[in-house]
N, C-alpha and C positions, 0 to 999 in steps of 0.2 A: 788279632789286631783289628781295630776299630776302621772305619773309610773316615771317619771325620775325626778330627781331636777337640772334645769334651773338654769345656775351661774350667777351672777355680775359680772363685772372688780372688782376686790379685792382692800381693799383700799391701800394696798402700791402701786399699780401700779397707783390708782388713783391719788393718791397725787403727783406722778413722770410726770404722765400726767400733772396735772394742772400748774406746771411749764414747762417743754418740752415734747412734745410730742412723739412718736415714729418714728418719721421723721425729729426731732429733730428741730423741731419748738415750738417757743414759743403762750402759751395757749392766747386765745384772748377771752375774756368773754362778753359775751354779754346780753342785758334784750329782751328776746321776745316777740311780743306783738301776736307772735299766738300758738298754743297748739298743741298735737299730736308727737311731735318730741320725739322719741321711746329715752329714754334713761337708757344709760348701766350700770349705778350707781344703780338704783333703780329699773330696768326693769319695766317704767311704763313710759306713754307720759307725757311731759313738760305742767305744766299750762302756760295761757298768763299771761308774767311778771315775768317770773323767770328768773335767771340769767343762762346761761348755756352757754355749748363751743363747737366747732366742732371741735376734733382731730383726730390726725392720729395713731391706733391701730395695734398694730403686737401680735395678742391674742398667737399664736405658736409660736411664738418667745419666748413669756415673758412664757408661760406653760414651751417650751422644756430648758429656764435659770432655773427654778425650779426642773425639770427632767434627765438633763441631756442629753437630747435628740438631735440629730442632727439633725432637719426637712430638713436642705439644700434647695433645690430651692424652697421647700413645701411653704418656708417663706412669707408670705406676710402682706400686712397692707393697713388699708385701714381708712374710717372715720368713727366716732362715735360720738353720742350726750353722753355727760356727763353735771351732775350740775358743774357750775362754782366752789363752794365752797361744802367742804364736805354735806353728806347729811345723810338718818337715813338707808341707802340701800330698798331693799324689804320690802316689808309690808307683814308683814306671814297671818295678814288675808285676802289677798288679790290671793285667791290657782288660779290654774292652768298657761298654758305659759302663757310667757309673750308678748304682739306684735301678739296675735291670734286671727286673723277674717277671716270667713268663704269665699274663695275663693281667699285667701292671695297667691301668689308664694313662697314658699322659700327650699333653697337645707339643706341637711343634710350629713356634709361632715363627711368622717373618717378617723379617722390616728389612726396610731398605736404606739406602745412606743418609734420606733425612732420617729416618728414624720412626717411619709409619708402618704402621701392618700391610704388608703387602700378601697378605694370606697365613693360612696355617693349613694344621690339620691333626685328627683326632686319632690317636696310634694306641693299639691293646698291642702290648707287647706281643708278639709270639712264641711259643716253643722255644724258638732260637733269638733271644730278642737284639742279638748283635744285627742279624738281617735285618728285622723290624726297624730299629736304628739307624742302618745304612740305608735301604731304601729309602724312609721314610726325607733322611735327611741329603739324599740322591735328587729326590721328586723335589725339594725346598731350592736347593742352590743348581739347580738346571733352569731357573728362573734367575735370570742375568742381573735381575732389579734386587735381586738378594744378595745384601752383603753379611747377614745375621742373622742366627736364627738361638730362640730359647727354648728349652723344653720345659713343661711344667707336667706336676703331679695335678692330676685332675679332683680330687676328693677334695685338696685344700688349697689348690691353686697356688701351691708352691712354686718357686724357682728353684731347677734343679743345675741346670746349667745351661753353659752358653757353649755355641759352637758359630766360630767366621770361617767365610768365604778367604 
């Protein structure tokens, strides 16, 4: 069992994606015939043969429209694997992060309720990368000014998911 719970793109933004995306491009779906491709709907890798899309995400964007927040130049976006067509999200029996293997890159950014970096930090998974995980995101929200935090793949600066306070 995880210390923090690991979010999905929620499905109203997914369904906004699958028509246009955050870049305001339209969604292109595609069948692939290879596996692995980490996705944000279900936080789990693509089988070969599934229908899936590569869009463009603005995760603090669409948070600080719900918040009220004004992240300002914070803003960014970037790609993401989602299922082409709705999907069942997470599988609950399926516990700890998602996209964690041992000697993985990935940062743990923080913002705060407007929606600023209020810090990060640069995490190699460990051996055990649930520890790595929990620590990591132990050390982020012991900082009172953190209401959010995202992790990304460091190689391509993915969003991989979001974890609240």
């Amino acid at each position: 069992m995880t210390g923090h719970q690991p979010r999905p793109i929620g499905p109203a933004a997914l369904a906004e994606l699958r028509a246009t995306d955050d870049a305001g491009r339209s969604c292109r779906p595609y069948t692939t015939s290879e596996g692995g491709h980490p996705l944000r709907c279900c936080l789990r890798g693509n089988e070969p043969g599934e229908r899936i899309a590569l869009v463009s995400y603005a995760p603090l964007r669409r948070w600080a429209a719900g918040t009220g927040a004004s992240p300002g130049a914070y803003d960014e976006q970037g790609p993401v694997f989602i299922h082409a067509e709705p999907c069942a999200g997470p599988d609950a029996r399926r516990p700890g992060y998602p996209f964690a293997r041992a000697g993985a890159l990935r940062t743990v950014r923080r913002y705060d309720a407007r929606g600023h970096i209020v810090g990060g930090r640069l995490l190699e998974l460990p051996a055990d990368p649930e520890k790595g995980f929990d620590a990591a995101l132990d050390e982020a929200f012991a900082d009172p000014e953190v209401v959010l935090a995202h992790v990304r793949a460091v190689e391509y600066g993915c969003f991989h998911f979001e974890v609240r306070r």
